[in-house]
N, C-alpha and C positions, 0 to 999 in steps of 0.2 A: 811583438805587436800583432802579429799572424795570429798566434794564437789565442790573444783576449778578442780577437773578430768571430774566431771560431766559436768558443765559447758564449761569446753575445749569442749568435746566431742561432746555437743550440739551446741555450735557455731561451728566447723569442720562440724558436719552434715547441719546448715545450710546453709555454703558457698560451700558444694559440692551442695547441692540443686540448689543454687544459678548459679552456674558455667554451671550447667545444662541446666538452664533454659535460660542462656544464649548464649550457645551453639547451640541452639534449635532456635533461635532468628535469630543467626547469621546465621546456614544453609539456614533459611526462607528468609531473606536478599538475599546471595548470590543467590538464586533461581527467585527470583523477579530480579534481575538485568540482571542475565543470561537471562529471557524472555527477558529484555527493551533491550538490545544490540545483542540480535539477528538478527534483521534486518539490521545492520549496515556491511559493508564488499559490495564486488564488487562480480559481477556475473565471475565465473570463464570461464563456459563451452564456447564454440565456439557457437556462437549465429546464429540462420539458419535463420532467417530472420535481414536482417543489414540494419541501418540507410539508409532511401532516397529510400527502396525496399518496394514494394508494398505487404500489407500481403495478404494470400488468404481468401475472405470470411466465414465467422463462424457466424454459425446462433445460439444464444444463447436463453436459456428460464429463463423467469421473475418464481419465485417460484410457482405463480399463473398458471404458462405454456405460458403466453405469447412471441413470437418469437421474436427477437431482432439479426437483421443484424450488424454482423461487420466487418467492411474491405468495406463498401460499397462506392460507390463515393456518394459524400457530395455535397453539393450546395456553391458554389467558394469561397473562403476564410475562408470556415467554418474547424472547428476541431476537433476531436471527443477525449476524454478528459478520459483516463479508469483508475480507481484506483480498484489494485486488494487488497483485503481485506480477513479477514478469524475474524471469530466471536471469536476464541481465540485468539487474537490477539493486546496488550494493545496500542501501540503505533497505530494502524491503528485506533482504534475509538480515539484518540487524535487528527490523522489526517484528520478526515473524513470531519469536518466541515468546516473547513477552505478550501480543497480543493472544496467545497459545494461552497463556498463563491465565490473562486479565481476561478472559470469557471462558475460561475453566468452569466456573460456578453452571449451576442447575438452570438457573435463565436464560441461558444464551444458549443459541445453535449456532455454532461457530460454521464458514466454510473459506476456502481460501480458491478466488478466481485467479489463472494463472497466465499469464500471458507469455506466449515464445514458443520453440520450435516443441514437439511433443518429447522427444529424450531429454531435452534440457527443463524440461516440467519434472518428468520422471524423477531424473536426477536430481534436483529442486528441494521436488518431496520428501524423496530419500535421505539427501543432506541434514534436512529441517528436522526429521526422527517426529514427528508427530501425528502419527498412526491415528489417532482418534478423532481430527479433524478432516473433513475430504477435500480434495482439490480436483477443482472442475475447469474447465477450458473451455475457448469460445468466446467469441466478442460479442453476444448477442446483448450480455447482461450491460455491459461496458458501455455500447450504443443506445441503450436504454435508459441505462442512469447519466447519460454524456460524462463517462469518467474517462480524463484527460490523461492527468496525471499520475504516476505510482512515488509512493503507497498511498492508494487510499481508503478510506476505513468509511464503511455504508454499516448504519444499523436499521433496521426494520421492527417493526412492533408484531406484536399478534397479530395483527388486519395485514402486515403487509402495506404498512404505512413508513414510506420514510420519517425516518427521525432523525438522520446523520448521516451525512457526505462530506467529508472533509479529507485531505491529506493530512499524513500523519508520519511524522522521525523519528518519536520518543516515545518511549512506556507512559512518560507523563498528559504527553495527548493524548493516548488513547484512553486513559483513566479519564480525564478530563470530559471526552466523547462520550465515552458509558455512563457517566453520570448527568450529562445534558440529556443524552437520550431517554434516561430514563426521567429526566425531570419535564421533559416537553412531554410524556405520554402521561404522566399521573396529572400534570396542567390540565390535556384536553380532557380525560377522564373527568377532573372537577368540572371543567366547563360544563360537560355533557350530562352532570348530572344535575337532575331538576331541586332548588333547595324549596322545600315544602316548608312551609310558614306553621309555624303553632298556634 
């Protein structure tokens, strides 16, 4: 009889262990997904610079120090292509390649705003392997455009006219992105052109 006490006792000890350990799992879980759905959700605040408005120039610095104009006029048809990122940030290195990929072409001027300690930028960078695109730092641009949340994906026209501020998770948004932007700037183009009467 002793001994079926002991053995209860021992098995209770080790499904509280057990339950523990689970417990402990489960918090870790919830914590992980809280990161992955944090970027999801709309920008609440009143937005000071609005769609089709020309932002003011911000001269940004490469980690290196190099200066990097934004807001600048572009050479005609061209787009200037900004993903803001931050090095703790899971879903933005998920996104990073792919928008790497989807503003490859000749029209865009890709750059990636970086937000977080300067070695964990560095390291970021290097992780990401895409030498071709720069990465600048600094809140200046961020404050300017009131970008909240990460990723978000800002396209610019030739004039330096926003055309796209939205967060972004998937390859498919950002396809999605590049194709409004370019469809809101050939709009205002037809607007702005005069139709002369025969």
């Amino acid at each position: 009889m002793m001994m079926l006490l002991i053995i209860s006792e021992v098995l209770l000890l080790l499904a509280v262990v057990a339950l523990t350990l689970i417990v402990f799992a489960l918090a870790r879980q919830i914590g992980v997904l809280h990161e992955r759905l944090a970027p999801l959700g709309a920008q609440e605040k009143p937005l000071a610079v609005t769609e089709g408005q020309e932002i003011p120039r911000v001269t940004m610095k490469t980690p290196e120090g190099q200066k990097l104009v934004i807001g600048d006029r572009l050479e005609t048809g061209t787009y200037r292509a900004i993903l803001f990122v931050a090095s703790d940030c899971p879903i933005c290195k998920r996104v990073m390649p792919a928008f790497a990929e989807l503003v490859g072409e000749q029209v865009f001027k890709p750059v990636f705003v970086a937000d977080g300690p300067l070695p964990e930028i560095i390291n970021l960078r290097e992780r990401a392997a895409l030498p071709n695109i720069p990465f600048v730092t600094g809140p200046e641009l961020a404050l300017t455009l009131q970008v909240a949340r990460l990723p978000t994906l800002v396209i610019l026209d030739d004039r330096g006219a926003l055309r796209v501020r939205e967060i972004v998770n998937t390859r498919a948004q950002i396809e999605t992105l590049i194709g409004v932007a370019k469809y809101r700037t050939s709009a205002d183009t037809d607007m702005d052109t005069p139709n002369v009467a025969a």
